[in-house]
VOKOLNU-577587 format. One line per field, with one value per residue (C-alpha): x, z, y; residue in three letters. Coordinates in nm, 4 decimals, always signed. Layout:
<recs>
px: X,...
pz: Z,...
py: Y,...
rest: ala,...
</recs>
This chain:
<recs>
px: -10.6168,-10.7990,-10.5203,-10.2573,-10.4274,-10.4304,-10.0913,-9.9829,-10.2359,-10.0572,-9.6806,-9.7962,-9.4603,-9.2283,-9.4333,-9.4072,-9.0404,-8.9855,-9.2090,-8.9832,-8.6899,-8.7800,-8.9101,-8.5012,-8.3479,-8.5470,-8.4800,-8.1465,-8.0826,-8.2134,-8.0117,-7.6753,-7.8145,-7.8388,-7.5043,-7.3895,-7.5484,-7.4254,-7.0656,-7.1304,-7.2353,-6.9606,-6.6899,-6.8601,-6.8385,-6.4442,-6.3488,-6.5773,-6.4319,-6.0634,-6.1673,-6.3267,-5.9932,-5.7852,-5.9929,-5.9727,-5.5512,-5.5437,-5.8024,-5.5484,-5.2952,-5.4729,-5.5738,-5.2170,-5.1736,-5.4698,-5.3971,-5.0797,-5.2021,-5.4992,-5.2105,-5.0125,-5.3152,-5.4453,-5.0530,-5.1125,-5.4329,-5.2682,-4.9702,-5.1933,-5.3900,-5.1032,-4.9652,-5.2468,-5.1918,-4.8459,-4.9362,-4.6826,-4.7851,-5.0883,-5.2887,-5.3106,-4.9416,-4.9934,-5.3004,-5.2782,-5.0907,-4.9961,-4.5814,-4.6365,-4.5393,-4.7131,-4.4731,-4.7092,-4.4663,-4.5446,-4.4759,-4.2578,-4.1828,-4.3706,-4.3043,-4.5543,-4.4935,-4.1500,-4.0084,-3.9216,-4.0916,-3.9696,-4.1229,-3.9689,-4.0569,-4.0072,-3.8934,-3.4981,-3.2484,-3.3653,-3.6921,-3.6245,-3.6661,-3.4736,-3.4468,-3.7262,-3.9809,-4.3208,-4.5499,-4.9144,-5.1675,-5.5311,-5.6618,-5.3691,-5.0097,-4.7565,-4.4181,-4.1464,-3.8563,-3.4886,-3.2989,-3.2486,-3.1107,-3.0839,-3.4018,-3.5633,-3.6230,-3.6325,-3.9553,-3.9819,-4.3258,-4.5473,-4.5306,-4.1782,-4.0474,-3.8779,-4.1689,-4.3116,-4.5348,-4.6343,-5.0013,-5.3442,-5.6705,-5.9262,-6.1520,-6.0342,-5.6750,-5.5023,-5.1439,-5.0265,-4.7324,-4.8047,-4.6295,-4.6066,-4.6695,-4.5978,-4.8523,-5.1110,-5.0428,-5.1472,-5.2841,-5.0799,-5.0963,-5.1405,-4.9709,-4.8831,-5.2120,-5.2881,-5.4606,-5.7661,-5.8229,-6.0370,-6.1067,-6.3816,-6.3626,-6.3986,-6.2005,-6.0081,-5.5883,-5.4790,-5.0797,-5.0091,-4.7900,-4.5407,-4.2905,-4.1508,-4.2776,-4.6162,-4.8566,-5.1022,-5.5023,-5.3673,-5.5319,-5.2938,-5.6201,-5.9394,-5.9104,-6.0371,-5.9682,-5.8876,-5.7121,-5.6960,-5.3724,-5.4850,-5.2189,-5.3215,-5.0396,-5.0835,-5.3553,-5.2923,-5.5301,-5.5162,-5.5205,-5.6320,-5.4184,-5.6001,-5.3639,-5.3835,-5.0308,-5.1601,-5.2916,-5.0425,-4.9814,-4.9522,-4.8440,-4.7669,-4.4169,-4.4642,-4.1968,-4.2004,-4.0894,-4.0042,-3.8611,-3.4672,-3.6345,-3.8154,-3.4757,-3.2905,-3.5240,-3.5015,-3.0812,-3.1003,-3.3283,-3.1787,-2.8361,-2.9331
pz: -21.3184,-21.6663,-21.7829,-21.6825,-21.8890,-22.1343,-22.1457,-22.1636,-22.4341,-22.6200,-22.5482,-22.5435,-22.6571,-22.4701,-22.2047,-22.2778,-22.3304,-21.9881,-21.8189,-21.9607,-21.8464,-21.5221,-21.5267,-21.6793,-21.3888,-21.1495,-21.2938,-21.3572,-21.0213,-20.8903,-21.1244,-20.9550,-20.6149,-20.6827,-20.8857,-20.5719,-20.3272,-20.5600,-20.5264,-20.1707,-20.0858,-20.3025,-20.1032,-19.7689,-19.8758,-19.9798,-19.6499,-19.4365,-19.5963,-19.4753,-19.1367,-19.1126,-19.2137,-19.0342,-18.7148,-18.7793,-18.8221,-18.5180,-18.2874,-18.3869,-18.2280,-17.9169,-17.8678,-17.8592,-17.6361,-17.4238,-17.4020,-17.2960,-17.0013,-16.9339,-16.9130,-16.6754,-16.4552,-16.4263,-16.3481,-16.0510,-15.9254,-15.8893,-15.6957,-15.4919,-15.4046,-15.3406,-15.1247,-14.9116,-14.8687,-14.7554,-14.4424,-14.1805,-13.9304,-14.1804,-14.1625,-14.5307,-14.6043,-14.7128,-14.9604,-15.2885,-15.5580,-15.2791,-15.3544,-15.7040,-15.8878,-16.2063,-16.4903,-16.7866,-17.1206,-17.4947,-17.7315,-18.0288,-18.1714,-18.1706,-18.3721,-18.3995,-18.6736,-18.5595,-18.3799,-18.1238,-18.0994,-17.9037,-17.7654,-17.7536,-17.4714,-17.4349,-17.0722,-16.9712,-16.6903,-16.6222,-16.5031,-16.3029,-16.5609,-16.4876,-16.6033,-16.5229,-16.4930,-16.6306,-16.9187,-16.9380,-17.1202,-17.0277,-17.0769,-16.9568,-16.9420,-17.2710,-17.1878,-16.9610,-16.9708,-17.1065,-17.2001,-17.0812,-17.2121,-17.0278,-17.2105,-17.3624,-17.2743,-17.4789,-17.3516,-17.4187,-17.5914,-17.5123,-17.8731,-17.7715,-17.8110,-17.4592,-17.2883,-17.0056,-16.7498,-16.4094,-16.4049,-16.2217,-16.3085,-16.2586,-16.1573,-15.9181,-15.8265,-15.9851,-16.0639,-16.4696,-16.7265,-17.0047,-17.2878,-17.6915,-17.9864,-18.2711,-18.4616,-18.2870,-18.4554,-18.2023,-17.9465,-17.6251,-17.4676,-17.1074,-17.0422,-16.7283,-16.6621,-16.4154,-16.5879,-16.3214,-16.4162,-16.7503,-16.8864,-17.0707,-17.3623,-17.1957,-16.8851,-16.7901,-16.7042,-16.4651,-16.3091,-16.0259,-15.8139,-15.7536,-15.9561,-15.8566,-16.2182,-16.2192,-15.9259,-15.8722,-16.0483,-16.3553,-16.6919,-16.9688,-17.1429,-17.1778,-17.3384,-17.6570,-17.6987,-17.4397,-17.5298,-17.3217,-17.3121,-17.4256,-17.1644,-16.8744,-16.8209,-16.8383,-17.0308,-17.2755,-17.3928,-17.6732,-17.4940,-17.6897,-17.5132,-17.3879,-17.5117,-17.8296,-17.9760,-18.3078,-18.1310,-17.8707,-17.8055,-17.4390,-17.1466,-16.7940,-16.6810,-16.3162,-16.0638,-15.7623,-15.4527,-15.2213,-15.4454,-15.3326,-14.9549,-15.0567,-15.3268,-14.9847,-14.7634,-15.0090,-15.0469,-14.7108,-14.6399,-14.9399,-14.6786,-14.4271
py: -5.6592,-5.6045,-5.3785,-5.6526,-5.9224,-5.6757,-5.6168,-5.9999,-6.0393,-5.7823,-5.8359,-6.2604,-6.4193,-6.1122,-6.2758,-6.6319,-6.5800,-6.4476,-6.7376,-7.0078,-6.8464,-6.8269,-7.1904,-7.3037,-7.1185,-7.2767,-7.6286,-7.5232,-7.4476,-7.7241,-7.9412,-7.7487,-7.8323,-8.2379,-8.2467,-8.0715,-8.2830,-8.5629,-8.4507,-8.3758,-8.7690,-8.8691,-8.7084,-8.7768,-9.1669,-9.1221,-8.9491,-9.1749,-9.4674,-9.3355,-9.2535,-9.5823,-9.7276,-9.4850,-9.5860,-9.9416,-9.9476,-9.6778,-9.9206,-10.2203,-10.0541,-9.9129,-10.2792,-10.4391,-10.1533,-10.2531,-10.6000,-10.5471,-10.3501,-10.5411,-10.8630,-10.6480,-10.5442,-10.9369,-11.0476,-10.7104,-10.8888,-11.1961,-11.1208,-10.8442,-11.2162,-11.3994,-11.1033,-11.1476,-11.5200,-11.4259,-11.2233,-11.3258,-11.5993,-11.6497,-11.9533,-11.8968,-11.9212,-12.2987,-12.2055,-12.3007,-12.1360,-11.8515,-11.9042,-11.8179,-11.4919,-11.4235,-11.2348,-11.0918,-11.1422,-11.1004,-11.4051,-11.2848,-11.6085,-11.9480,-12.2150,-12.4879,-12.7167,-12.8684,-13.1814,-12.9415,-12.6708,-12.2954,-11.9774,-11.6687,-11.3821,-11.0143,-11.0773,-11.2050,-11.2166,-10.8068,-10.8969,-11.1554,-11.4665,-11.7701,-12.1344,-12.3899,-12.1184,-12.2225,-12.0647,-12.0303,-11.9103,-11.7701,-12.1350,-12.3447,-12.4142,-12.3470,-12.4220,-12.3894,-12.1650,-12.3158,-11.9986,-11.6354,-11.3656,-10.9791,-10.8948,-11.2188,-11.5950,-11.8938,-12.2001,-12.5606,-12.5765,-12.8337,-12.9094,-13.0838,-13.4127,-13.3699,-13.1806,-13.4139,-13.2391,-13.4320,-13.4092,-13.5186,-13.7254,-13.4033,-13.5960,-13.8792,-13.7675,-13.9918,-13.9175,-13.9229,-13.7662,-13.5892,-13.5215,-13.4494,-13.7280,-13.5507,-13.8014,-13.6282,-13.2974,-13.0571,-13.2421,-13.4117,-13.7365,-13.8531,-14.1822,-14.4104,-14.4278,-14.7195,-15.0345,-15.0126,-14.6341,-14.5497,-14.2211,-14.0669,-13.8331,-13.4602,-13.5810,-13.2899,-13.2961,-13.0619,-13.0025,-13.2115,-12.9521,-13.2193,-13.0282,-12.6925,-12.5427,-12.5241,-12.4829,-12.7433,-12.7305,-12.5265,-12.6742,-12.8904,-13.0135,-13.2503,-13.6162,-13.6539,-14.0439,-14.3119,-14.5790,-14.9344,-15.1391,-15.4989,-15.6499,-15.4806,-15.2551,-14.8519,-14.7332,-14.4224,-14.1034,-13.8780,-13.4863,-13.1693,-12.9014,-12.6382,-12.3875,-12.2821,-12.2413,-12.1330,-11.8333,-11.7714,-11.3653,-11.2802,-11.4977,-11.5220,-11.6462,-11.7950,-11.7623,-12.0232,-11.8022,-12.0979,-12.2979,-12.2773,-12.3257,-12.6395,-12.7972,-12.6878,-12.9137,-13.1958,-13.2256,-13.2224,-13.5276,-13.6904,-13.6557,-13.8130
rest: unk,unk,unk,unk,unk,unk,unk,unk,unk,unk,unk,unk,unk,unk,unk,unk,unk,unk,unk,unk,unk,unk,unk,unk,unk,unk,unk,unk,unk,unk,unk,unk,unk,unk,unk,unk,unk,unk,unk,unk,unk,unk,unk,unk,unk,unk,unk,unk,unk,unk,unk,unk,unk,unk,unk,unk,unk,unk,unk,unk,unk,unk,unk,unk,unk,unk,unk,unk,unk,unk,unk,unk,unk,unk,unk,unk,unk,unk,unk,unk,unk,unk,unk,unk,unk,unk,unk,unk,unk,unk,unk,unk,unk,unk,unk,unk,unk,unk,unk,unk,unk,unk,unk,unk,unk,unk,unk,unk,unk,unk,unk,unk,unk,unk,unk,unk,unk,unk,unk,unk,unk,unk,unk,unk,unk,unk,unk,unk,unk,unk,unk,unk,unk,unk,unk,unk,unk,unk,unk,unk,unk,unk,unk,unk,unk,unk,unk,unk,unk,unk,unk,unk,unk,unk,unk,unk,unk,unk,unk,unk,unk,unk,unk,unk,unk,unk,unk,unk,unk,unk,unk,unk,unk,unk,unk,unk,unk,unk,unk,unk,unk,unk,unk,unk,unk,unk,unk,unk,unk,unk,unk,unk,unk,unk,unk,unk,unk,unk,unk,unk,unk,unk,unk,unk,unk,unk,unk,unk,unk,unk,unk,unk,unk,unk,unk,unk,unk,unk,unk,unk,unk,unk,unk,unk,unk,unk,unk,unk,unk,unk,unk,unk,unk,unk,unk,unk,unk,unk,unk,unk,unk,unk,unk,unk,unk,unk,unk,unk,unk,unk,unk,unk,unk,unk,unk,unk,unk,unk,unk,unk,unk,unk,unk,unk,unk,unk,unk,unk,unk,unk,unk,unk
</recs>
C-alpha cells in the first residue's frame, strides 16, 4: 500500500491525467446514453402518435362496420319477435306491431334545409322495398318511402310540406295529424286537435295505427308549445320531432305484411 502511494506521489500528474480521463468517459458515456434515451422518447412519441392515428381512422371504419351489423342484428331480433307472434292459430296473431317487417337501410342522402325535403336508402325494389313503406329511426319515425329503384329508395321526410302522419294523444287517446311548418325550422306540428283537449309542454305524440304505414305506439315527438284557438275550434301545438334528421345514418324500412289482406277487406266493404 506504502509503495503504491509512493508511486502516485511520484508519477502525480501521469496520475492525475489518467483519473480525469476516466472521470470524461464516464460522463461522456453517460451523456451518449441520455442523447440516446432522448432520441429514443422522441421516436417512441412520433410512432405512437401514428399508431394512435392509424387506430383512430382504422376504429372509424370498424365502427361503420359495426353499426351496420349491430342495425342488421336489432332488425333480426325484431322479426325473430314478430315470428313468434305469428305462430299459426296464435292467440297472439292480433298483438301489436306483430304484421310488421323491419328492413335495416343506410341513409346516403338527407336533405334538411328544403321546402321539401328527401332521404335516400341503400335498399330498392331487390330487397323487397316498395312504395308507402315507412322510415324510422332509433327514436321515432323519419319518413315514408315515395320512390324505388332495383337497389335504392327515395322517402318523404317529415321535414315535408306534404308529409301528414295520422297520430295519437299519448296520453289520453285522442286522435290528431301531424305534419311539417317550415316556420318551425326543425320541429313539426300537431293540429286538429279538439277545442276541449289541451296539451302540456312534454306531452308525447305517438302513430295512431290507423294507416297501413306505420304500426301503432311508435314515437313522432313531444310538444314543446301548445297553442289555444281563441274561437273554440281545433287547438294547435308546436312538436320537436324525435328524430333527429341532422344526424340521420342508419334506419329501419318497415314492411306491413297484411296490408294487401286488410286494402282487400276494405274495397270490399266499400262495395257493398
Amino acid at each position: 500500500m506504502r509503495n503504491l502511494l509512493t508511486f502516485f506521489l511520484k508519477h502525480q500528474f501521469f496520475s492525475l491525467f489518467i483519473i480525469l480521463e476516466v472521470i470524461s468517459f464516464a460522463m461522456l458515456s453517460n451523456s451518449y446514453s441520455y442523447q440516446r434515451m432522448l432520441r429514443f422518447h422522441a421516436v417512441s412519441d412520433v410512432s405512437g402518435a401514428v399508431y394512435e392515428a392509424f387506430h383512430d381512422i382504422t376504429g372509424y371504419f370498424h365502427l361503420k362496420e359495426e353499426n351496420r351489423q349491430l342495425l342488421a342484428e336489432n332488425g333480426r331480433l325484431n322479426n325473430m319477435l314478430l315470428a313468434s307472434m305469428l305462430a299459426p292459430d296464435s292467440s297472439f296473431r292480433q298483438t301489436k306491431d306483430s304484421s310488421y317487417l323491419y328492413i335495416p337501410a343506410t341513409v346516403i342522402r338527407n336533405t334538411v334545409n328544403h321546402t321539401n325535403n328527401f332521404i335516400m336508402l341503400d335498399k330498392g325494389s331487390k330487397q323487397g322495398i316498395q312504395k308507402e313503406m315507412g322510415v324510422i329511426s332509433d327514436k321515432g319515425i323519419a319518413g315514408i318511402i315515395i320512390g324505388v329503384s332495383p337497389h335504392f329508395s327515395i322517402a318523404m321526410s317529415l321535414l315535408n310540406m306534404h308529409a301528414r302522419i295520422s297520430a295519437r294523444i299519448k296520453k289520453n287517446d285522442q286522435l290528431v295529424n301531424v305534419i311539417w311548418n317550415k316556420d318551425y325550422g326543425m320541429d313539426g306540428e300537431v293540429v286538429d286537435i279538439p277545442a276541449h283537449i289541451q296539451l302540456q309542454k312534454g306531452d308525447t305524440i305517438v302513430t295512431s295505427g290507423n294507416s297501413f304505414i306505420f304500426p301503432a305506439g311508435l314515437n313522432i315527438g313531444v310538444v314543446s308549445q301548445f297553442e289555444k284557438s281563441k274561437n273554440n275550434s281545433l287547438n294547435k301545438a308546436k312538436l320537436q320531432f324525435s328524430t333527429d334528421f341532422n344526424s340521420l345514418h342508419y334506419v329501419y324500412i318497415i314492411k306491413n305484411l297484411d296490408k294487401q289482406e286488410k286494402i282487400k277487406l276494405l274495397e270490399e266493404a266499400a262495395n257493398e
